[in-house]
Biopython code that builds the backbone (N, CA, C, O; Angstrom):
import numpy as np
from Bio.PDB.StructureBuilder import StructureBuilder

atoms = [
    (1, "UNK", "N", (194.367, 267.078, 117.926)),
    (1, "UNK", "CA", (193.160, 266.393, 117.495)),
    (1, "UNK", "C", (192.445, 267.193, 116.411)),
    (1, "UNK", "O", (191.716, 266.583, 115.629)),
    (2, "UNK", "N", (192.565, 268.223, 116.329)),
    (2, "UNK", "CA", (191.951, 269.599, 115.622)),
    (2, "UNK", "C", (192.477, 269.459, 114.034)),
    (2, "UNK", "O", (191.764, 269.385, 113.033)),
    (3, "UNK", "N", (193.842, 269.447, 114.105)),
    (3, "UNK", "CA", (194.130, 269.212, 112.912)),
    (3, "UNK", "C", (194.189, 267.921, 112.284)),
    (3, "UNK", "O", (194.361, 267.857, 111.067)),
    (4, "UNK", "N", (194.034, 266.649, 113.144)),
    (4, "UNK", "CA", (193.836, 265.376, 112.276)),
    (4, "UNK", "C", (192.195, 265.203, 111.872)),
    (4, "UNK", "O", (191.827, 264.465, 110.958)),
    (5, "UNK", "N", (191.392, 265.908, 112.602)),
    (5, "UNK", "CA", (190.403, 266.587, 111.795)),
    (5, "UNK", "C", (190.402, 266.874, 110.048)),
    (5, "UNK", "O", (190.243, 266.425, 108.913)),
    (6, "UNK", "N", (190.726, 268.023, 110.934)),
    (6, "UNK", "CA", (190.694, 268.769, 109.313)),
    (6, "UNK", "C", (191.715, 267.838, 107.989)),
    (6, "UNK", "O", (191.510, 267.958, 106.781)),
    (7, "UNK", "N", (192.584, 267.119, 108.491)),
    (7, "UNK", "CA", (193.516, 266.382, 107.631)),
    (7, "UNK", "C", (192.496, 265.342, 107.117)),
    (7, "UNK", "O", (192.384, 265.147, 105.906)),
    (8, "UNK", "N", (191.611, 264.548, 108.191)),
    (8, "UNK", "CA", (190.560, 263.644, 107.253)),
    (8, "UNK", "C", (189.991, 264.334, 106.505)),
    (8, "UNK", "O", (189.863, 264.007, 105.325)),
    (9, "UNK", "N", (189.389, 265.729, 107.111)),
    (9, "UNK", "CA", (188.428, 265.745, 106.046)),
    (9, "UNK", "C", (188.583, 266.299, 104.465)),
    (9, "UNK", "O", (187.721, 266.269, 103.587)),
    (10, "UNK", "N", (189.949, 266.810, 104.383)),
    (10, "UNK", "CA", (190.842, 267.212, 103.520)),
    (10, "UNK", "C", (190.992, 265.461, 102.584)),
    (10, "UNK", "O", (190.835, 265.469, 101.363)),
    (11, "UNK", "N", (191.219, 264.442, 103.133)),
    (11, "UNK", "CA", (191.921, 263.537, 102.537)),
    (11, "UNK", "C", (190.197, 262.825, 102.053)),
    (11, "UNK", "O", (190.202, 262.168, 101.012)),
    (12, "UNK", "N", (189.068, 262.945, 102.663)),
    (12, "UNK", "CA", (187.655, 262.337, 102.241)),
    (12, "UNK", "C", (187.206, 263.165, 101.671)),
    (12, "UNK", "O", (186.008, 262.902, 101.766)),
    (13, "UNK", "N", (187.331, 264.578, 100.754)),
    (13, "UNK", "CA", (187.326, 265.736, 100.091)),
    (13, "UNK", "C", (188.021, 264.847, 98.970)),
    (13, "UNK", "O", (187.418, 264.328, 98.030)),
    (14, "UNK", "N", (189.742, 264.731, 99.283)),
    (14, "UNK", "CA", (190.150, 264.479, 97.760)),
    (14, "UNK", "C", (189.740, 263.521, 97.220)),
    (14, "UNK", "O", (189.578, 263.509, 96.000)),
    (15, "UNK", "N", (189.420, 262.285, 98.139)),
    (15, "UNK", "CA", (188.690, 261.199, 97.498)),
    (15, "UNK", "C", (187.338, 261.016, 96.773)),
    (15, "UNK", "O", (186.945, 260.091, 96.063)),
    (16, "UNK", "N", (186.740, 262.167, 97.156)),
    (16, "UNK", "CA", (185.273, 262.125, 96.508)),
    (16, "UNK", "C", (185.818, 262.709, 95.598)),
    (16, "UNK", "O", (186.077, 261.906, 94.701)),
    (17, "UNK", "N", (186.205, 263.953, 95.309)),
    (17, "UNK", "CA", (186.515, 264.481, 93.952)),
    (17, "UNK", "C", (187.469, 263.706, 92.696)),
    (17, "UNK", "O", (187.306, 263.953, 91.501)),
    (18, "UNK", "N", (188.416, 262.793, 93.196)),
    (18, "UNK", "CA", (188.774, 261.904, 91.984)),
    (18, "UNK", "C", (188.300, 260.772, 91.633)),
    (18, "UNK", "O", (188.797, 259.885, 90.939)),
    (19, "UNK", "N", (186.938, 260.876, 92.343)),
    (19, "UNK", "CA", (185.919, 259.862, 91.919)),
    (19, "UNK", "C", (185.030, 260.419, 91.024)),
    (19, "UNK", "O", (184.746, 260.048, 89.885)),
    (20, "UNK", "N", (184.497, 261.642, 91.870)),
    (20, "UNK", "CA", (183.234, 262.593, 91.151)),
    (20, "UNK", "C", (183.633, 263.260, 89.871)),
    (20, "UNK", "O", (182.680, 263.726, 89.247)),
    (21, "UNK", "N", (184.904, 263.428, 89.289)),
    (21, "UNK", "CA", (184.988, 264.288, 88.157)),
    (21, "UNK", "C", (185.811, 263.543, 86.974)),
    (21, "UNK", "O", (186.031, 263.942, 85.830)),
    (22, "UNK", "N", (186.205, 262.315, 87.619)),
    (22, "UNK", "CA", (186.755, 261.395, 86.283)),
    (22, "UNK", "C", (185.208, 260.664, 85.673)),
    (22, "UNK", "O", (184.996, 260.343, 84.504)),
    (23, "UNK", "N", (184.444, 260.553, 86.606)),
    (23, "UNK", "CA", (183.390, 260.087, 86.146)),
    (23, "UNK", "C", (182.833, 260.952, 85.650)),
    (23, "UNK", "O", (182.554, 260.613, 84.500)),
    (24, "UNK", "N", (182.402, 262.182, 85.925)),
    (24, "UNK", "CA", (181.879, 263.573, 85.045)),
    (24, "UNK", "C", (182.673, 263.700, 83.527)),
    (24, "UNK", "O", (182.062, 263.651, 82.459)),
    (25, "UNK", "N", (183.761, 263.827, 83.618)),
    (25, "UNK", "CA", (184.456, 263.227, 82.637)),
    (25, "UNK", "C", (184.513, 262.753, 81.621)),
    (25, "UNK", "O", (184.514, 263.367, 80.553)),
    (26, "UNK", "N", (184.595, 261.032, 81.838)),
    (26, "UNK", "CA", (184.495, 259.779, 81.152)),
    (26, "UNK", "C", (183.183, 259.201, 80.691)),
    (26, "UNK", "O", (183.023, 258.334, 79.832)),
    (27, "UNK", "N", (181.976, 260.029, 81.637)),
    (27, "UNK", "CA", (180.691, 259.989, 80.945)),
    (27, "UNK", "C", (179.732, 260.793, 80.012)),
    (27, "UNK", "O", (178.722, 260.612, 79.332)),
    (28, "UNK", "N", (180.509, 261.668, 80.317)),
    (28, "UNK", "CA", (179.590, 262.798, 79.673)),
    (28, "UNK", "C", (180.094, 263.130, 78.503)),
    (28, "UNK", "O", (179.239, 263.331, 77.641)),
    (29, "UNK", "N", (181.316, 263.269, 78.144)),
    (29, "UNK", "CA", (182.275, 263.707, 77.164)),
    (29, "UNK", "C", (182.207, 262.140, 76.052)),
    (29, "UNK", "O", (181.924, 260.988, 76.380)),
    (30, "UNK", "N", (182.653, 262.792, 74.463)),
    (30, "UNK", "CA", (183.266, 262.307, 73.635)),
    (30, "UNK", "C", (184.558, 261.141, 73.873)),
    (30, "UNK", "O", (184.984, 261.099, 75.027)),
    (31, "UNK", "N", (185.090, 260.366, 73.044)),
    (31, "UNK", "CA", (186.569, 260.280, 73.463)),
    (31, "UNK", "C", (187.017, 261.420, 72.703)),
    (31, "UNK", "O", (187.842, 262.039, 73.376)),
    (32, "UNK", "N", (186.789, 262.026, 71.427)),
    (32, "UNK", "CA", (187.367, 262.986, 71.076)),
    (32, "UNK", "C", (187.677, 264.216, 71.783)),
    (32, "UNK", "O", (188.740, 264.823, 71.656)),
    (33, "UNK", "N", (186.656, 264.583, 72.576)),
    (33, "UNK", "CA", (186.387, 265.236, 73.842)),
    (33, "UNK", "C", (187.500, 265.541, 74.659)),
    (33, "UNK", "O", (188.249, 266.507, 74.802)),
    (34, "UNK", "N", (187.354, 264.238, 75.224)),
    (34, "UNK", "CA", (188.523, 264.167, 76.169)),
    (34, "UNK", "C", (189.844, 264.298, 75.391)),
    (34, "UNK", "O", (190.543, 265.238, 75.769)),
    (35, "UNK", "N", (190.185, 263.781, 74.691)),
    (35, "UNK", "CA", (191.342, 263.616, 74.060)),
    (35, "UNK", "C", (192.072, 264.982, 73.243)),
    (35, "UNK", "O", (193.207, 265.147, 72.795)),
    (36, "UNK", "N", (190.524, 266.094, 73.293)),
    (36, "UNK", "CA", (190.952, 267.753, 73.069)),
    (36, "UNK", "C", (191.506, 267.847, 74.630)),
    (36, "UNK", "O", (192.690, 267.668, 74.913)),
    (37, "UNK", "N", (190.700, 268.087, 75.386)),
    (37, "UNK", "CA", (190.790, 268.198, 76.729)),
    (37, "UNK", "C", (192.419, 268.002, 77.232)),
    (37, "UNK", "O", (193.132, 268.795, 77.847)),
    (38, "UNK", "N", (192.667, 266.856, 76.806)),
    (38, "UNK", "CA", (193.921, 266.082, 77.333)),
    (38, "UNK", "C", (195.046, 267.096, 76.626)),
    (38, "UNK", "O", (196.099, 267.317, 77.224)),
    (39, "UNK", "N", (194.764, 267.720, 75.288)),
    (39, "UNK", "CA", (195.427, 268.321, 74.788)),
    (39, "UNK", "C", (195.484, 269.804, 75.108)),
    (39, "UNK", "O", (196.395, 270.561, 74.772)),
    (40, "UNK", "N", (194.594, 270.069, 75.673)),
    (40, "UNK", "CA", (194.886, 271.472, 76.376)),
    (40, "UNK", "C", (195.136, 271.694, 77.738)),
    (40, "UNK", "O", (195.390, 272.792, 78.233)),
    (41, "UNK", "N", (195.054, 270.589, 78.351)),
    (41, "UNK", "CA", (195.739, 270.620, 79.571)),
    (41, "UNK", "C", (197.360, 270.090, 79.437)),
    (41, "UNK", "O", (198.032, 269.858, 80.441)),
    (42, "UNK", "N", (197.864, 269.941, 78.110)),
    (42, "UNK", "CA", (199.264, 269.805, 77.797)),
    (42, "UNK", "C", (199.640, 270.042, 76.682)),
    (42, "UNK", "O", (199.768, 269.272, 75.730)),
    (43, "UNK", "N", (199.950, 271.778, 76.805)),
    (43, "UNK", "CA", (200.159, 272.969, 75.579)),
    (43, "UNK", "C", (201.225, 272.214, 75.317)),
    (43, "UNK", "O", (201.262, 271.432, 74.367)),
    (44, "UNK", "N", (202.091, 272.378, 76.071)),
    (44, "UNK", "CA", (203.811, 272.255, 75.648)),
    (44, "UNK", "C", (204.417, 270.862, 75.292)),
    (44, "UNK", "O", (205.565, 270.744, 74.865)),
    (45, "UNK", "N", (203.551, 269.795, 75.500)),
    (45, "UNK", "CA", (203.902, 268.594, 75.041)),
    (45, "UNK", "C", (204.816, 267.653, 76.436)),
    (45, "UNK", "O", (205.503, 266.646, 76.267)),
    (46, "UNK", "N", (204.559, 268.328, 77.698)),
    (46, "UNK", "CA", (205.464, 267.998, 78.465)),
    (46, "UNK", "C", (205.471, 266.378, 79.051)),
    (46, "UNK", "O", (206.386, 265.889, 79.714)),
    (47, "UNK", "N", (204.194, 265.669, 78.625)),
    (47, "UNK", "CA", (204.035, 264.335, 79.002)),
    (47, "UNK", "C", (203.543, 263.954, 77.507)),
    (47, "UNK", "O", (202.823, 264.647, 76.788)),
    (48, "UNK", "N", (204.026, 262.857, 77.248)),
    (48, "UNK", "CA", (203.893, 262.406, 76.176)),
    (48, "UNK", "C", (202.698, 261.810, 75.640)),
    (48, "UNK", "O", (202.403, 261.539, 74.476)),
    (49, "UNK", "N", (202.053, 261.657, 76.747)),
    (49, "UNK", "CA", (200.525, 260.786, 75.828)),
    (49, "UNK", "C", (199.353, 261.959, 76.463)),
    (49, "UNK", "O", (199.318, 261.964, 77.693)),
    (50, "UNK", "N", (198.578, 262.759, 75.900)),
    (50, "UNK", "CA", (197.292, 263.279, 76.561)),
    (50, "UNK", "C", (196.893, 262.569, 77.619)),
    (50, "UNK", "O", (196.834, 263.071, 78.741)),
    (51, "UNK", "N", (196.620, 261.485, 77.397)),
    (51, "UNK", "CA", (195.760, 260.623, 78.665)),
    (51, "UNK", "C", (196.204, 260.698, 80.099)),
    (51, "UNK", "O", (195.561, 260.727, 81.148)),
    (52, "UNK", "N", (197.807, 260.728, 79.776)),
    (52, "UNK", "CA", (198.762, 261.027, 81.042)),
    (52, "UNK", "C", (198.523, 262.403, 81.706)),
    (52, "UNK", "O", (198.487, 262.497, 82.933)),
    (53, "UNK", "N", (198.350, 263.523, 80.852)),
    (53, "UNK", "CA", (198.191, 264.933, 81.275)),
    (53, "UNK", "C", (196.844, 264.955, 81.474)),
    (53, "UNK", "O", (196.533, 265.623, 82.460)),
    (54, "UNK", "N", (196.000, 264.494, 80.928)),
    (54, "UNK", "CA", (194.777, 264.477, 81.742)),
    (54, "UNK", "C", (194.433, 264.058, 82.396)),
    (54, "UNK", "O", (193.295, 264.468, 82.623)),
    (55, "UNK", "N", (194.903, 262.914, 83.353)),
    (55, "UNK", "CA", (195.196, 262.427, 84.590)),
    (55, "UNK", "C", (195.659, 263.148, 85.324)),
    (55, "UNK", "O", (195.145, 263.314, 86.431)),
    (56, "UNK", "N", (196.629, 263.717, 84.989)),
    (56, "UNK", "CA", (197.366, 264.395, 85.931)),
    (56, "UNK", "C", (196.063, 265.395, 86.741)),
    (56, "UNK", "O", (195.487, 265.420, 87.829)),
    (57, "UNK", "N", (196.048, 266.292, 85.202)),
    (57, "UNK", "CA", (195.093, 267.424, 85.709)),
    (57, "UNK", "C", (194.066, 267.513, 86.581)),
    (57, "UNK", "O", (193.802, 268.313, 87.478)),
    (58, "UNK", "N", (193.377, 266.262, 86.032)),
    (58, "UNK", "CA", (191.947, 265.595, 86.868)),
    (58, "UNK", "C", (192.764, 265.779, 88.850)),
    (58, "UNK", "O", (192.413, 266.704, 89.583)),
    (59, "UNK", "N", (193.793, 264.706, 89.291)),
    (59, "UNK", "CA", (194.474, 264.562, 90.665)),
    (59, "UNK", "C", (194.536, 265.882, 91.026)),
    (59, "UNK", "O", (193.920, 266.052, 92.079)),
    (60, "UNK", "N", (195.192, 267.240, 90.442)),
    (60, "UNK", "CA", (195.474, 268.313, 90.853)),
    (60, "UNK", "C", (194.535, 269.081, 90.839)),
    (60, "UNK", "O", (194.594, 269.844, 91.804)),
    (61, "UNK", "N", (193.422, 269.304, 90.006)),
    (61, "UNK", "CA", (191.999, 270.020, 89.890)),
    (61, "UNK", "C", (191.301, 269.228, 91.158)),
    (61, "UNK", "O", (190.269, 269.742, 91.589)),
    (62, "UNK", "N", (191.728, 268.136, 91.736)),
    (62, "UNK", "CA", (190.509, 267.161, 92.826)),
    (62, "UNK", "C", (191.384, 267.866, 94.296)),
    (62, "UNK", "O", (190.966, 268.406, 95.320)),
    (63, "UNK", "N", (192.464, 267.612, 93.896)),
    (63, "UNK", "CA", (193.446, 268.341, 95.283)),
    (63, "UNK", "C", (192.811, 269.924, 95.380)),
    (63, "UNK", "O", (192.478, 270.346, 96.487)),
    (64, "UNK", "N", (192.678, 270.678, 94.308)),
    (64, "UNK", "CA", (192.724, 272.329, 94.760)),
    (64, "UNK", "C", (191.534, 272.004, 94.939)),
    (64, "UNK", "O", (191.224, 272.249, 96.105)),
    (65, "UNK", "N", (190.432, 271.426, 94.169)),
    (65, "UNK", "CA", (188.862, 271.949, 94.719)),
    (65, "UNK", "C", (188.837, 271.074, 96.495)),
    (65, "UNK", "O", (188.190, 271.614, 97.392)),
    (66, "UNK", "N", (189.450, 270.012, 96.711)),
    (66, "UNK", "CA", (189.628, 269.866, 98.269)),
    (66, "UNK", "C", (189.939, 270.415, 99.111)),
    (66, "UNK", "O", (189.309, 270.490, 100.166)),
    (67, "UNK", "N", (191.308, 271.101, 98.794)),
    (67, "UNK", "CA", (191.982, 272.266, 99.501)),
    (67, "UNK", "C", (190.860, 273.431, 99.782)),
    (67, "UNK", "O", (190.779, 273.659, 100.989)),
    (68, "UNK", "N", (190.021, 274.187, 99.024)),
    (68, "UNK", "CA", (189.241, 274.999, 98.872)),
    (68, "UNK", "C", (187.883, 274.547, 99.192)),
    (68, "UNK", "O", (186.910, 275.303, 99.182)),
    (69, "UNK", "N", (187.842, 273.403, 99.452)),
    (69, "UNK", "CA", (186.189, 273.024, 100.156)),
    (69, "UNK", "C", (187.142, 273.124, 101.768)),
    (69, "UNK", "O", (186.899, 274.237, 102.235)),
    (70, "UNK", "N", (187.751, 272.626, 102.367)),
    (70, "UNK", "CA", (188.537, 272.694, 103.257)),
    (70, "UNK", "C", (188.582, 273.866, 103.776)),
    (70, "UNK", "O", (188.219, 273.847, 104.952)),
    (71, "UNK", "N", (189.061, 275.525, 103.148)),
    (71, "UNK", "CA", (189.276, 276.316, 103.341)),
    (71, "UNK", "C", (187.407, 276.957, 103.767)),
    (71, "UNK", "O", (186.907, 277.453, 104.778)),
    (72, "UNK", "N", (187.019, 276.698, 102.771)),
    (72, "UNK", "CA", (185.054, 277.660, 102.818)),
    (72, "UNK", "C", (184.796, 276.911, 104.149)),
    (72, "UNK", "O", (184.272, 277.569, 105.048)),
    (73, "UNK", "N", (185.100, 275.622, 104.381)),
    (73, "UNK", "CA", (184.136, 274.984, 105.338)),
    (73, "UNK", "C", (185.372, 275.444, 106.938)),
    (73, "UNK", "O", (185.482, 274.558, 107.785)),
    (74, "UNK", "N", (185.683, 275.973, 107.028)),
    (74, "UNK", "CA", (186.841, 276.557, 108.421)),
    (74, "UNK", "C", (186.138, 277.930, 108.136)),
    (74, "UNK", "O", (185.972, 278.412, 109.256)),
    (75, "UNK", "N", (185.674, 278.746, 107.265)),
    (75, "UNK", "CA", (185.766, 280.111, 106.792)),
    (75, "UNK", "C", (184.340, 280.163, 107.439)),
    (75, "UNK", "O", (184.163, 281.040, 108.286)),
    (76, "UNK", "N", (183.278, 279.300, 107.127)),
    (76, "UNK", "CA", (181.790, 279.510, 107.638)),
    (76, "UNK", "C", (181.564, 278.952, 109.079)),
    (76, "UNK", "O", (180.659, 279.259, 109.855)),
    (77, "UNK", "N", (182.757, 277.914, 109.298)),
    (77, "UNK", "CA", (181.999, 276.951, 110.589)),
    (77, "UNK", "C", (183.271, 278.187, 111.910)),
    (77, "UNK", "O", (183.494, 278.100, 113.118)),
    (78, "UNK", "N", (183.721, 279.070, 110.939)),
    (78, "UNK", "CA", (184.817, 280.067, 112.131)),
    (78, "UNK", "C", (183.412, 281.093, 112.237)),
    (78, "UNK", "O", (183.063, 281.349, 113.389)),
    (79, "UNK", "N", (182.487, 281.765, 110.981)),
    (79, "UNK", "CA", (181.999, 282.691, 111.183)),
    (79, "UNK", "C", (180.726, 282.729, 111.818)),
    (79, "UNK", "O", (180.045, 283.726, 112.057)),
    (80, "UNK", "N", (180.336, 280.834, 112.212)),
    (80, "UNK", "CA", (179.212, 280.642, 112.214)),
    (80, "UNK", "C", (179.469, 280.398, 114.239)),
    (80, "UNK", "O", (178.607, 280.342, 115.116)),
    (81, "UNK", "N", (180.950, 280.310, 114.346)),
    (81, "UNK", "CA", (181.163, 280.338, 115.989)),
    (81, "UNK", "C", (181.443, 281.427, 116.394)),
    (81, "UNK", "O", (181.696, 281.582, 117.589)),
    (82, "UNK", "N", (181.475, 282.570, 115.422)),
    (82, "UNK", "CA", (181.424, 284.123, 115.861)),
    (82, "UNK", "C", (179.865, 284.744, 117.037)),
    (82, "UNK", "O", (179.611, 285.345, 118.081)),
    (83, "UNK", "N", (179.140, 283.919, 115.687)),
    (83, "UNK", "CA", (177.807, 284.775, 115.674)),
    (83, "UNK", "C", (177.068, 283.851, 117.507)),
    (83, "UNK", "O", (176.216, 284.399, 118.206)),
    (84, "UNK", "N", (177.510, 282.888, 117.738)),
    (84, "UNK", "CA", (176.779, 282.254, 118.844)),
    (84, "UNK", "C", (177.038, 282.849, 120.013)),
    (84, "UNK", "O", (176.506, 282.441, 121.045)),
]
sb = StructureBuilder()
sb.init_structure("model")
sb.init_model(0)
sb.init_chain("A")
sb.init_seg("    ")
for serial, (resi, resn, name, xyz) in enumerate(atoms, 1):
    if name == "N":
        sb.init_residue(resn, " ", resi, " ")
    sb.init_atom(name, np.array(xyz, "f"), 0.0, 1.0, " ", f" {name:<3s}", serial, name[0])
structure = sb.get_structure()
């Protein structure tokens, strides 16, 4: 039960973040903007259109900052069942 826990809250983590930062994103920025952006998140040319690599990036930047809200929130709610 413990870990289908933590698996929601891992999976309602990634969902807010590829909501919260394509919109940070797509509003705040240029298209030129983005379209640098897109280009430095794909030095080597490995996907052919920017838009694609900046998609990408956006899914995998929303996964690690989930993974890592995931991790702080076990790290404080372990240190915070120390102290009781």
């Amino acid at each position: 039960m413990e870990r289908i826990k933590w698996l929601f809250l891992y999976a309602m983590f990634t969902l807010f973040y590829l909501v919260v930062i394509p919109e940070i994103i797509f509003r705040t920025l240029s298209e030129y903007a983005y379209m640098k952006l897109g280009e430095i998140v794909n030095p080597f040319q490995i996907f052919p259109s920017t838009v694609n690599a900046l998609f990408i990036a956006i899914v995998v930047s929303s996964l690690l900052l989930a993974w890592l809200t995931v991790k702080l929130i076990k790290r404080v709610t372990k240190r915070g069942n120390a102290t009781h």
